[in-house]
N, CA and C atoms as a LAMMPS dump frame, in Angstrom:
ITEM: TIMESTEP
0
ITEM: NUMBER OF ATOMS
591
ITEM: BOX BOUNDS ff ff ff
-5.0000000000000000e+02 5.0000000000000000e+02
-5.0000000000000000e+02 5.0000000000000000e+02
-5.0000000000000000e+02 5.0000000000000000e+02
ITEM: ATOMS id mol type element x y z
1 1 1 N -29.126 454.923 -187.328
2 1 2 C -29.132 453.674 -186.608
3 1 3 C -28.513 453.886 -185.226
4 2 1 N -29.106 453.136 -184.328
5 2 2 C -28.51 453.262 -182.973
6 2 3 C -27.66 451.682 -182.72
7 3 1 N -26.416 452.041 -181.936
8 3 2 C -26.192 450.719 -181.686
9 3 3 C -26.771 450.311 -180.264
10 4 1 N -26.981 448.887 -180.351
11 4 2 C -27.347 448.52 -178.856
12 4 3 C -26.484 448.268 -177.825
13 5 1 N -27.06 448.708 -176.607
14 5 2 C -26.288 448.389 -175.576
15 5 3 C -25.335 447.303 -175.644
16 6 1 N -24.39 447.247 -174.836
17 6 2 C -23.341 445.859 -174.727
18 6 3 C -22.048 445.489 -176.15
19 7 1 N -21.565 444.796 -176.266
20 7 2 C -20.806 444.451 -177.937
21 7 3 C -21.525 444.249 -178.946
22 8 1 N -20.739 445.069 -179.68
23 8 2 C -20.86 444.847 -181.287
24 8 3 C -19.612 444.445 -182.219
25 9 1 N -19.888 443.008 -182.781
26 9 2 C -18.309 442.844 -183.695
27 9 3 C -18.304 443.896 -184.526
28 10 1 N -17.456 444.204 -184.454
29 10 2 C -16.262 444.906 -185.981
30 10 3 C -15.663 444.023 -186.806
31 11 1 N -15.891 443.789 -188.103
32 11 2 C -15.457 442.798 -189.356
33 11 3 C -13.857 442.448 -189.12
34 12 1 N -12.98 441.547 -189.481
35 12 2 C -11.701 441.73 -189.465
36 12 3 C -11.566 442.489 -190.482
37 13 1 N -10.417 443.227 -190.514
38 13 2 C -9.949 444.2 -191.941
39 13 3 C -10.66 445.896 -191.16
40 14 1 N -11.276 445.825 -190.329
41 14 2 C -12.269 447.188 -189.96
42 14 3 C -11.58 447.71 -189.149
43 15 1 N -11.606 448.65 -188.435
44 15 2 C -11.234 449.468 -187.516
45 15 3 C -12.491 450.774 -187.069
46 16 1 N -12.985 450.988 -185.798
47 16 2 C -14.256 451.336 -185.286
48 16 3 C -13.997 452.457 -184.132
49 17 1 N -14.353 453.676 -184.253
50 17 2 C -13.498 454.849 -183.302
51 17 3 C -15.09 455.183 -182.936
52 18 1 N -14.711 456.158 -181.803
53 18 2 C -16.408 456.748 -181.092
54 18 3 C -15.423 458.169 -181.649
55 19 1 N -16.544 459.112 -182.48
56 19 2 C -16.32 460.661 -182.916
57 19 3 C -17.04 460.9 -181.789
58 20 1 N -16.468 462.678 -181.054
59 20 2 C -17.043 463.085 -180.493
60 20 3 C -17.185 464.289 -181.468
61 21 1 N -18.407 465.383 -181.434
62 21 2 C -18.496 466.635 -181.64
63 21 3 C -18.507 467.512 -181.138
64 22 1 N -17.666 468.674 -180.972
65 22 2 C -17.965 469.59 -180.563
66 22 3 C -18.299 470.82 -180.471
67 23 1 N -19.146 472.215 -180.318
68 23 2 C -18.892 473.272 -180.853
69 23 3 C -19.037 474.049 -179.841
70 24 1 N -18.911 475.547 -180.237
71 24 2 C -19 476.832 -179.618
72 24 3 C -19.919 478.069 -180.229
73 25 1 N -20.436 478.797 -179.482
74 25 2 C -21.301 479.55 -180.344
75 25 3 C -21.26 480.858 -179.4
76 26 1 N -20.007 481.403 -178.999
77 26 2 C -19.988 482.843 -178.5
78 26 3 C -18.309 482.552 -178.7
79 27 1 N -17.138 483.738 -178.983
80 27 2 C -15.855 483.478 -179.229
81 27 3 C -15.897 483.483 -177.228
82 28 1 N -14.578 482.798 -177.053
83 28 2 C -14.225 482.013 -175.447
84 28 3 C -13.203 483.43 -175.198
85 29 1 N -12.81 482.813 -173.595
86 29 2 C -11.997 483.936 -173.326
87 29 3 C -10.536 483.318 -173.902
88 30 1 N -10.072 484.555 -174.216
89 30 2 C -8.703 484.464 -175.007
90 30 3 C -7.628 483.744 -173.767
91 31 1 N -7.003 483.281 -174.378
92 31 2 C -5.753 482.123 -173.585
93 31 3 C -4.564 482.73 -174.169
94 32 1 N -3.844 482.795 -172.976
95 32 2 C -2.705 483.682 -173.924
96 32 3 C -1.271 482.46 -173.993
97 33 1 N -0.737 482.936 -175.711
98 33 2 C 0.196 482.177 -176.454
99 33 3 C 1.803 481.799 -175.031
100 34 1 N 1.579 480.423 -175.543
101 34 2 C 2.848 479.719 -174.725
102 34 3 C 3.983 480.619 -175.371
103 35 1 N 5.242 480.296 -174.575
104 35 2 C 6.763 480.827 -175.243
105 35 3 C 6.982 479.544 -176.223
106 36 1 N 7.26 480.517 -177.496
107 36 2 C 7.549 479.359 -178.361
108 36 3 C 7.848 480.28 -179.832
109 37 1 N 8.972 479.709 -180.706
110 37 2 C 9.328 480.553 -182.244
111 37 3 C 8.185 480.19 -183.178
112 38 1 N 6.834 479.723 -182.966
113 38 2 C 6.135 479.653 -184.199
114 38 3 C 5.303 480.832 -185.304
115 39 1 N 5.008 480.92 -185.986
116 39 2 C 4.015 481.552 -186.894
117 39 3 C 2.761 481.073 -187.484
118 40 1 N 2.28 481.575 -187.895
119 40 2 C 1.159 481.292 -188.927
120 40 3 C 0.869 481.746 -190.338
121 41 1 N 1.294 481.159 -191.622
122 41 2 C 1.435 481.229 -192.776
123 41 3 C -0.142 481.004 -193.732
124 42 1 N -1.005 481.705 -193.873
125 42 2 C -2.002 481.388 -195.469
126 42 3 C -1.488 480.806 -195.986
127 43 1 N -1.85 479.807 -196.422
128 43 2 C -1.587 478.79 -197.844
129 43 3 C -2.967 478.985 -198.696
130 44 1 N -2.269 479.783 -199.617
131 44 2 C -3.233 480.029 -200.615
132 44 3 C -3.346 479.018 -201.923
133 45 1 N -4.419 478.077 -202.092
134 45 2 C -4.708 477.499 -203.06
135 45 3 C -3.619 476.381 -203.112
136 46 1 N -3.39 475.712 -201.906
137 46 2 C -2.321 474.6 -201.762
138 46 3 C -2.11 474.272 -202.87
139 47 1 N -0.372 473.579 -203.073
140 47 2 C -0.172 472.353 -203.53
141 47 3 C -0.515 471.074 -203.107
142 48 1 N -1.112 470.052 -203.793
143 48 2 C -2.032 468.864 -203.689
144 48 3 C -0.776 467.764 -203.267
145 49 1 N 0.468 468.256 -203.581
146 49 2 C 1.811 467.746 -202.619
147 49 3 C 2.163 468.241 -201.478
148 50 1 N 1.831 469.094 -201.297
149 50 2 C 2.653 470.18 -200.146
150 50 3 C 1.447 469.892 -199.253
151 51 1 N -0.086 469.748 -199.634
152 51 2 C -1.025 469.664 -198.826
153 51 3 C -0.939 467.98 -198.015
154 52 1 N -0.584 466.833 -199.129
155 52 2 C -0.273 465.356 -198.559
156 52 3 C 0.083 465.452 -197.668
157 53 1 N 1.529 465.844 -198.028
158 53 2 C 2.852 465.806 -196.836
159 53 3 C 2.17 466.019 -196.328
160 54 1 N 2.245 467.529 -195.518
161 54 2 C 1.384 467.914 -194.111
162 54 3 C 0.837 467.168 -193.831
163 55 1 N -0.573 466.698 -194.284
164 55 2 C -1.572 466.335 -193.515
165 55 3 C -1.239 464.486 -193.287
166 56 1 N -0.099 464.069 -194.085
167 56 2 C 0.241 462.825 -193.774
168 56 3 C 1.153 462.746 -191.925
169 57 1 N 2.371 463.889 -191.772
170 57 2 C 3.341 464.018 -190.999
171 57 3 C 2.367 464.592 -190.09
172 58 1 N 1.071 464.9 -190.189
173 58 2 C 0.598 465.701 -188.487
174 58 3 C -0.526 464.264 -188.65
175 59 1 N -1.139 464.049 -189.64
176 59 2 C -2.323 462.884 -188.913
177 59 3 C -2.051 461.572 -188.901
178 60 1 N -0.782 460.781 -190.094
179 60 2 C -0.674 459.535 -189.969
180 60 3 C -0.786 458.577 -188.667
181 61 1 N -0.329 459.108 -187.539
182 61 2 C -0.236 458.397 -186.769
183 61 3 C -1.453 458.516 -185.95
184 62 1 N -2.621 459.465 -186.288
185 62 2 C -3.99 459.054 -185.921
186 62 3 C -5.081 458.557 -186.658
187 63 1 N -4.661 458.37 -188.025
188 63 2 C -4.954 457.621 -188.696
189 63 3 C -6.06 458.187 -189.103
190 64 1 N -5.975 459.369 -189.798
191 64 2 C -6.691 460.299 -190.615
192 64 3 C -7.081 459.344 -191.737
193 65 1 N -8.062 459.419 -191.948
194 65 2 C -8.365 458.746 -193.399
195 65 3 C -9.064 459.471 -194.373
196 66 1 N -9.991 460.22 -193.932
197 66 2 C -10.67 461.375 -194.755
198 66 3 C -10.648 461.469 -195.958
199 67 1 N -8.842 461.844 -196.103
200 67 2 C -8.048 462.83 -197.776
201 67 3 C -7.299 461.803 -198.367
202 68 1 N -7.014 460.414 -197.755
203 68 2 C -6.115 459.385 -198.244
204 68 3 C -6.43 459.33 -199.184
205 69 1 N -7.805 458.757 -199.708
206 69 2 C -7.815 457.97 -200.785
207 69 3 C -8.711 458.675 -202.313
208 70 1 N -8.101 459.92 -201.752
209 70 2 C -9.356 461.024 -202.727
210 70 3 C -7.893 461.494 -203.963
211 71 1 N -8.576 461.413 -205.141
212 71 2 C -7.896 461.993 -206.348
213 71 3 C -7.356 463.092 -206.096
214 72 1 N -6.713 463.802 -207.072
215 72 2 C -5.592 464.855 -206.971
216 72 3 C -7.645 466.041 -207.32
217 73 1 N -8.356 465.727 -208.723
218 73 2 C -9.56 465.977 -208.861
219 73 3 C -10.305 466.625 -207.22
220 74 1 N -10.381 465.535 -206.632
221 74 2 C -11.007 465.386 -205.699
222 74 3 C -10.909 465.969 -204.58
223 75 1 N -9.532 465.879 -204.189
224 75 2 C -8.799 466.747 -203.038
225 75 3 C -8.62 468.016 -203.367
226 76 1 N -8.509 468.567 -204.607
227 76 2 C -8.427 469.946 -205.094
228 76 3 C -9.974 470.569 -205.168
229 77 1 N -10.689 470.418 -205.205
230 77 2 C -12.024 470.693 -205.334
231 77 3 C -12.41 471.063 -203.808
232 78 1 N -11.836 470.124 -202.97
233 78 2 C -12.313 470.602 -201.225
234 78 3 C -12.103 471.645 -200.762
235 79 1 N -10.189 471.525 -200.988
236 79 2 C -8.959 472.388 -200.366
237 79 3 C -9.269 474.035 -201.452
238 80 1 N -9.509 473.872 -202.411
239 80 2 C -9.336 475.059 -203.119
240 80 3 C -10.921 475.957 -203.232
241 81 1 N -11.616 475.322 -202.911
242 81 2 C -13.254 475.816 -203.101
243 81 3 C -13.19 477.096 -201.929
244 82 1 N -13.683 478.289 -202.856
245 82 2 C -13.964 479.236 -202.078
246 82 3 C -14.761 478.792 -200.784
247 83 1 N -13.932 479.604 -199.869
248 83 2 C -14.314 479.822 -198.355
249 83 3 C -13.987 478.593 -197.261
250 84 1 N -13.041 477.699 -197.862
251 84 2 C -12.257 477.227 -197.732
252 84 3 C -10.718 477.36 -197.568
253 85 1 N -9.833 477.659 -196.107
254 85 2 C -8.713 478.085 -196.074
255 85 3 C -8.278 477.058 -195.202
256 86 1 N -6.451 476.855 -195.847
257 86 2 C -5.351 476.445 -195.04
258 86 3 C -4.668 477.039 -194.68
259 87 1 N -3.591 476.637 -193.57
260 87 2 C -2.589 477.512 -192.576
261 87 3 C -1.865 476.545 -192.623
262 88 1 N -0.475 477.087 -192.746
263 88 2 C 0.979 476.661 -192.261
264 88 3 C 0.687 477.105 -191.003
265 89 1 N 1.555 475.886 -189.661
266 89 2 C 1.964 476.604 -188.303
267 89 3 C 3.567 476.396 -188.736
268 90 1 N 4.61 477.462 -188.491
269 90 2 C 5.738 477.761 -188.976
270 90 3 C 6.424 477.376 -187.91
271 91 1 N 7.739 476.566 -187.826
272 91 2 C 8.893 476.614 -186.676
273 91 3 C 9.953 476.91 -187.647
274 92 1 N 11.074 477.498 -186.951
275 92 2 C 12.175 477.922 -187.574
276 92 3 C 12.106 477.6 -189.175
277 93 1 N 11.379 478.36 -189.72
278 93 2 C 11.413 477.758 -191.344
279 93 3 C 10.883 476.419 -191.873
280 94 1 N 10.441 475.811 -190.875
281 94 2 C 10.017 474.607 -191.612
282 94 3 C 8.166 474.313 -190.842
283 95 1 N 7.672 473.882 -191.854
284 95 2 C 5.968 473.713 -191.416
285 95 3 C 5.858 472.44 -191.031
286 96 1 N 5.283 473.075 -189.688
287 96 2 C 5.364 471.647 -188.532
288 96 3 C 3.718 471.307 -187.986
289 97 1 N 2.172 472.162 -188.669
290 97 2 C 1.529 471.714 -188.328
291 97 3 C 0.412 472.374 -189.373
292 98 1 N -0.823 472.024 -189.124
293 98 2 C -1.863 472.935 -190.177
294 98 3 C -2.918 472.65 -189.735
295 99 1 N -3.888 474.045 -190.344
296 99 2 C -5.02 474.267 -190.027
297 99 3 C -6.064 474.356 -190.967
298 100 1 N -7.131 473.962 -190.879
299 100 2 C -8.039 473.6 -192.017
300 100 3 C -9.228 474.111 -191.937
301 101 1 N -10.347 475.583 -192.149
302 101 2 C -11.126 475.896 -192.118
303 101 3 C -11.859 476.276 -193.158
304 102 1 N -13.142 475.719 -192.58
305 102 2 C -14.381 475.841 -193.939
306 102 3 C -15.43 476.685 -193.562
307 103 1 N -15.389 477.997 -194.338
308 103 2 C -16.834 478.874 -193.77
309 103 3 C -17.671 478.835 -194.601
310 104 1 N -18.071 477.701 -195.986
311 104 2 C -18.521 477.481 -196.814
312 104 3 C -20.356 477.482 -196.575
313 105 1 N -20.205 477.358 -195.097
314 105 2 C -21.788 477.101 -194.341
315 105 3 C -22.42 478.967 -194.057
316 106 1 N -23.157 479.611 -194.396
317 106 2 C -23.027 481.153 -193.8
318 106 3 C -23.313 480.901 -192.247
319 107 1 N -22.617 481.593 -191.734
320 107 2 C -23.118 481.886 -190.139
321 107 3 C -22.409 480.453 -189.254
322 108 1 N -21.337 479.511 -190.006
323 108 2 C -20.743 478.84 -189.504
324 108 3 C -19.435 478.449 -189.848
325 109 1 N -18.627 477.804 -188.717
326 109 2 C -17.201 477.715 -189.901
327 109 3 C -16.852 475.859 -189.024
328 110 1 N -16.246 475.019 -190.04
329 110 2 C -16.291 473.837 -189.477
330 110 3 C -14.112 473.94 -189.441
331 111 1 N -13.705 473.632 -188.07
332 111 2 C -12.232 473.129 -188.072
333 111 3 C -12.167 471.884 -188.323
334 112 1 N -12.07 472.06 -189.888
335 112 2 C -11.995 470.68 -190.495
336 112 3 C -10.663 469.857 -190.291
337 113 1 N -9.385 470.296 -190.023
338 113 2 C -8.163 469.704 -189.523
339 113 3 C -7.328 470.67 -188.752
340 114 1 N -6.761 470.1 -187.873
341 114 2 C -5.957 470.988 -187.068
342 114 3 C -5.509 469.771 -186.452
343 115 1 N -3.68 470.034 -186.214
344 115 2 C -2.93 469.17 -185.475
345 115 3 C -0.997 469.664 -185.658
346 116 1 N -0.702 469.276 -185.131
347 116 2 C 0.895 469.412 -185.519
348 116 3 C 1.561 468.52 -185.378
349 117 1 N 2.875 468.318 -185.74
350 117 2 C 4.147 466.786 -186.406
351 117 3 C 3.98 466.338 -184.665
352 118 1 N 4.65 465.099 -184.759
353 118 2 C 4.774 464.549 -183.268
354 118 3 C 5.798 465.598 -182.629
355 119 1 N 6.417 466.016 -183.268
356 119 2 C 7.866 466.787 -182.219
357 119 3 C 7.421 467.601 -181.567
358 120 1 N 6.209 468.56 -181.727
359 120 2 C 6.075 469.529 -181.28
360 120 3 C 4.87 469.312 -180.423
361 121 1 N 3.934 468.238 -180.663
362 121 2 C 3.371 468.104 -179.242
363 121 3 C 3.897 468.038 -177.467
364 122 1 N 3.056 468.734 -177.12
365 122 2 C 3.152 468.905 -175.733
366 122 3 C 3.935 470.319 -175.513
367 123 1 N 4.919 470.824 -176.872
368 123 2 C 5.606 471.838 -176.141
369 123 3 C 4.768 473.32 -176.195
370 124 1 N 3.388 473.369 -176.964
371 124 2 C 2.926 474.604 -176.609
372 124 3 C 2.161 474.823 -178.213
373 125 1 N 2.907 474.36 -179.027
374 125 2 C 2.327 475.045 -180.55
375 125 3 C 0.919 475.269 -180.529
376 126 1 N 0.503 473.476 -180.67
377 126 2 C -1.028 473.213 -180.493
378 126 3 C -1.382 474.681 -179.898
379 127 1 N -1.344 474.967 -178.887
380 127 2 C -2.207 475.898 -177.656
381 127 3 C -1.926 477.748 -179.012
382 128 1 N -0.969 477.824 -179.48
383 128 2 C -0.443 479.044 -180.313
384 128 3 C -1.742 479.001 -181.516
385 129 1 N -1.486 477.424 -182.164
386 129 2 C -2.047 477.197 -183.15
387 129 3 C -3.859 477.003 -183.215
388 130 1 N -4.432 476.94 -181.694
389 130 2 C -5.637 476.907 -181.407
390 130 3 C -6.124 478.66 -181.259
391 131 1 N -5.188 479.008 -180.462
392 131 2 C -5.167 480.344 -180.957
393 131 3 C -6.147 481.233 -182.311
394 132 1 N -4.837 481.069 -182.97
395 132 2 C -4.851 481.525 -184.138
396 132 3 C -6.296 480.923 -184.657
397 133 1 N -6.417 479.696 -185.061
398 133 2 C -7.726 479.136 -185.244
399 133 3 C -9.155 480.013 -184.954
400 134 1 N -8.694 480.314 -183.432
401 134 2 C -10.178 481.215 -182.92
402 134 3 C -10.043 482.261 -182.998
403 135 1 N -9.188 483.129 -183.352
404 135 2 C -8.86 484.699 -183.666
405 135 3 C -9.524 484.463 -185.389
406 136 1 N -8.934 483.783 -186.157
407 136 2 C -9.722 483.653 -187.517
408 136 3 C -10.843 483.68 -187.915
409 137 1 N -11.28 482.447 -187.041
410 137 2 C -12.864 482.105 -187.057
411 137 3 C -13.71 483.348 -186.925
412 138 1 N -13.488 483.514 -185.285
413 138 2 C -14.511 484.847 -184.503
414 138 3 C -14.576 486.274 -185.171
415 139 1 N -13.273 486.103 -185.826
416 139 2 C -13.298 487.518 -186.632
417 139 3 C -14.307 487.424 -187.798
418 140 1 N -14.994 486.485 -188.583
419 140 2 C -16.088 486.438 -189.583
420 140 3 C -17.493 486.747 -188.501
421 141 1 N -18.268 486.84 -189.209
422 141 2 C -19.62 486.772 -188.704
423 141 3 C -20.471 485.439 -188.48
424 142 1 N -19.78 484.75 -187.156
425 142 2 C -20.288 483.576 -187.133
426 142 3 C -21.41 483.436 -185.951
427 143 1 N -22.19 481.867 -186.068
428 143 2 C -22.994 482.176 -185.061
429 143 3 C -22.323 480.234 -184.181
430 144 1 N -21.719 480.236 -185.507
431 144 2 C -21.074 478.452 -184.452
432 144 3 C -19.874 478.26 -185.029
433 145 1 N -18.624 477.6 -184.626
434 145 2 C -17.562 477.063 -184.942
435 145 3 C -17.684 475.72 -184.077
436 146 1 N -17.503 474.925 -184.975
437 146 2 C -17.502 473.312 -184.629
438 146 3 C -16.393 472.642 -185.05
439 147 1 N -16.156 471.377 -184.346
440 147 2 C -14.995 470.635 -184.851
441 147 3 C -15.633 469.068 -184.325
442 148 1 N -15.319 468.169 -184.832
443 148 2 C -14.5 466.626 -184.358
444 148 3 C -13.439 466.109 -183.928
445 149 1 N -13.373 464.976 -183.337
446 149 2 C -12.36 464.426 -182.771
447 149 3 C -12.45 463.04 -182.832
448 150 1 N -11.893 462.175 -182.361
449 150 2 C -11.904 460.442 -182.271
450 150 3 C -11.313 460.211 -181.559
451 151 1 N -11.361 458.474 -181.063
452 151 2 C -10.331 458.159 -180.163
453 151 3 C -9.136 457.518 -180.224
454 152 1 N -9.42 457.53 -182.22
455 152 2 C -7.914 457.337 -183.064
456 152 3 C -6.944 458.281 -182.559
457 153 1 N -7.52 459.582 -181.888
458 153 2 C -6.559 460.88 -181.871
459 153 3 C -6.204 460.856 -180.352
460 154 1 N -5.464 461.798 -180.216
461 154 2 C -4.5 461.846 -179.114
462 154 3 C -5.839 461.551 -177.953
463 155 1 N -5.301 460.696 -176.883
464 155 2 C -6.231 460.64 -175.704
465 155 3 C -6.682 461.753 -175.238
466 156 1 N -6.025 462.769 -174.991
467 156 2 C -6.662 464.28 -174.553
468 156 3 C -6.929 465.409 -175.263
469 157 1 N -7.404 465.065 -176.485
470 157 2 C -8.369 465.593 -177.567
471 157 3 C -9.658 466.169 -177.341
472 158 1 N -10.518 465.287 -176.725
473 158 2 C -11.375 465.817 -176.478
474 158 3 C -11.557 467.289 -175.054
475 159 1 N -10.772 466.839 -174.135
476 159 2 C -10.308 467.712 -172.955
477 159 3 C -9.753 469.02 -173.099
478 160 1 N -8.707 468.732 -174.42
479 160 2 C -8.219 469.929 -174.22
480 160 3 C -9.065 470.804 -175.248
481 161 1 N -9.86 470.21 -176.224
482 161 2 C -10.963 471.07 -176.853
483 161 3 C -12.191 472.055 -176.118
484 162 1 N -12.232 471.184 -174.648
485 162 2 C -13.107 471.835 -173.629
486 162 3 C -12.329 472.829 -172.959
487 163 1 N -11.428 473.15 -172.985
488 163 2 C -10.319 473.674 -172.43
489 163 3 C -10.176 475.134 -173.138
490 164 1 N -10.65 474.457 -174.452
491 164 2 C -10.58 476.031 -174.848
492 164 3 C -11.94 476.611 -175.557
493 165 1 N -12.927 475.966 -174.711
494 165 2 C -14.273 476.257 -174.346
495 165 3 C -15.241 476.152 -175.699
496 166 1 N -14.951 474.683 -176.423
497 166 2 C -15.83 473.875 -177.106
498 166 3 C -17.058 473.18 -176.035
499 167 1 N -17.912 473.169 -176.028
500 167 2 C -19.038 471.715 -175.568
501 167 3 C -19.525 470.594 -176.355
502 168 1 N -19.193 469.232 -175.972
503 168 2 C -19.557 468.109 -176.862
504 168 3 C -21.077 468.451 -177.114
505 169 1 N -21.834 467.724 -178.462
506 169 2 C -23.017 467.885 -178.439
507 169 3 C -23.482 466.994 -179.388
508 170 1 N -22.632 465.996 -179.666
509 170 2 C -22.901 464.363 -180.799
510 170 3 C -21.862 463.413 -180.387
511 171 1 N -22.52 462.483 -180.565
512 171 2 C -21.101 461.469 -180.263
513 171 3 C -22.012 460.117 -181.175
514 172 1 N -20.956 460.069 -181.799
515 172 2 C -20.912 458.45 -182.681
516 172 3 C -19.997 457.535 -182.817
517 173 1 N -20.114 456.675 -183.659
518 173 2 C -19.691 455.328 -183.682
519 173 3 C -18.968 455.634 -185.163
520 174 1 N -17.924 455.512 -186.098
521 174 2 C -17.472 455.312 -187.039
522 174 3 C -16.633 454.157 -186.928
523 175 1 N -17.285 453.335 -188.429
524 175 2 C -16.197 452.254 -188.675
525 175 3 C -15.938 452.308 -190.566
526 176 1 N -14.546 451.622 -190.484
527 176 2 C -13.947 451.846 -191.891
528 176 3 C -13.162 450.88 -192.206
529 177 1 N -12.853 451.108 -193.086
530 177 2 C -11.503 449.925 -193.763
531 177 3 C -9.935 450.5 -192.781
532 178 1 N -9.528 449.497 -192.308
533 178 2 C -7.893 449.991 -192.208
534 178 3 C -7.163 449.996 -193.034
535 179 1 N -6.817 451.058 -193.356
536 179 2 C -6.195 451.913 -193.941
537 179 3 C -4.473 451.078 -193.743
538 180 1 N -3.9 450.766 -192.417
539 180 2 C -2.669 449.921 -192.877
540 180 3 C -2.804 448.241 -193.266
541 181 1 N -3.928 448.206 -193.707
542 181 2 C -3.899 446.756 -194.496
543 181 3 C -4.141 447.171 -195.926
544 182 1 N -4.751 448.205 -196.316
545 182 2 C -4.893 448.598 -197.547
546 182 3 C -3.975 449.743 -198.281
547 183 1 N -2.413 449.859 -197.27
548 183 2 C -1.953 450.353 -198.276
549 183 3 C -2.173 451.919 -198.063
550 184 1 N -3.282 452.661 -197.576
551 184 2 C -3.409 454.164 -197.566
552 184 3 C -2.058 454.674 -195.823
553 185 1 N -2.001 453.502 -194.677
554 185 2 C -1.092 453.711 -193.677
555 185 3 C -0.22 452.996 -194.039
556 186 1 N 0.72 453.146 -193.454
557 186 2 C 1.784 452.322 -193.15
558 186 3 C 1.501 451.092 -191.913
559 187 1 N 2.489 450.15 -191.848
560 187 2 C 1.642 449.326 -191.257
561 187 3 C 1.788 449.482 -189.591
562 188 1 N 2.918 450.325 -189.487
563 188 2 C 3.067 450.46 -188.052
564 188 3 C 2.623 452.053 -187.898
565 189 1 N 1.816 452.532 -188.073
566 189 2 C 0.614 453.297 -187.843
567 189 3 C 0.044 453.676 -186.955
568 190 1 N -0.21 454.196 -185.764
569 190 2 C -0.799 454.191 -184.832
570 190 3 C -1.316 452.877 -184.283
571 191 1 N 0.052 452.686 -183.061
572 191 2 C 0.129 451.242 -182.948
573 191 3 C -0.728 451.3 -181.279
574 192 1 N -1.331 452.643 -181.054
575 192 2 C -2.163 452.635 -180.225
576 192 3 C -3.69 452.315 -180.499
577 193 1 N -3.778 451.381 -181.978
578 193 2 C -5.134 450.643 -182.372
579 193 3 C -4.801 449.305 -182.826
580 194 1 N -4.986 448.587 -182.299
581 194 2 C -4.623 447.014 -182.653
582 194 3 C -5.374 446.557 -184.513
583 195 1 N -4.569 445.741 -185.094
584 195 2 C -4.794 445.218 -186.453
585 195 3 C -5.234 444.748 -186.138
586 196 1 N -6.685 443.899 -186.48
587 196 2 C -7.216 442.938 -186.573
588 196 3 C -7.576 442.661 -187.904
589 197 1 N -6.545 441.121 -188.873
590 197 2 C -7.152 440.831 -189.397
591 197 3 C -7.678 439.702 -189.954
């Protein structure tokens, strides 16, 4: 479906983001790592707790909805399915961000999550942790690495994905239930999207 030019209501209770897509299909030139104490840890065959947390403390406040409302069943079946890998990004001992890749496609790999806690934006991780991301990827035999974004997510999401030499090549419309009226957010949630309900 296409939407038409000009407004379209959104239901009360809804919330309505434009996804952009983006991918790459030759590895980019390497960017070299900010000063900073992080690492990068395999998480092999997560805990379905250890996986929450994370992905609650790096996306809540963009209002990830994806993994909220999926069974312990459900979420284990994604996260654990061969060719499917997670990453700890490490600061002094404690995991402050993660990475989520699926090469489940042959000849492609999708960055299904990537982000880090609020503290550590802006000081460099992200840029360490994008890194690592494309050293992983490029090292398989790929012919595309793709990702998404929204405008639930940080305003310069999409920019700094071009930055490290993604090209948009879809852009849509997603709408959903809000998530802080139902209980999956909290209610002060990414208070850079207004409640309407």
């Amino acid at each position: 479906m296409i939407v038409p030019d000009g407004y379209s209501d959104v239901p009360n209770g809804k919330i309505a983001a434009v996804v952009t897509h983006l991918e790459m299909t030759a590895p980019p030139a390497r960017r070299d790592d900010p000063p900073g104490n992080w690492s990068l840890r395999k998480v092999d065959a997560p805990a379905l707790a250890w996986y929450r947390d994370i992905f609650r403390r790096v996306g809540e406040n963009w209002l990830w909805l994806a993994r909220s409302h999926l069974t312990d069943t459900e979420l284990a079946a994604i996260i654990h399915a061969p060719g499917v890998e997670v990453y700890a990004l490490v600061e002094d001992g404690r995991e402050e961000g993660f990475l989520e890749l699926d090469f489940r496609e042959p000849g492609q790999c999708e960055v299904v999550y990537f982000g880090v806690t609020a503290g550590l934006i802006g000081t460099g991780a992200s840029r360490f942790l994008m890194n690592r991301a494309l050293e992983i990827a490029w090292s398989r035999d790929l012919r595309r690495l793709w990702l998404h974004t929204c405008t639930f997510d940080h305003p310069g999401a999409v920019a700094y994905y071009q930055r490290f030499g993604f090209r948009p090549f879809r852009r849509q419309i997603e709408i959903d239930d809000d998530p802080r009226l139902d209980g999956r957010s909290p209610r002060d949630a990414a208070p850079h999207v207004p409640i309407i309900e």
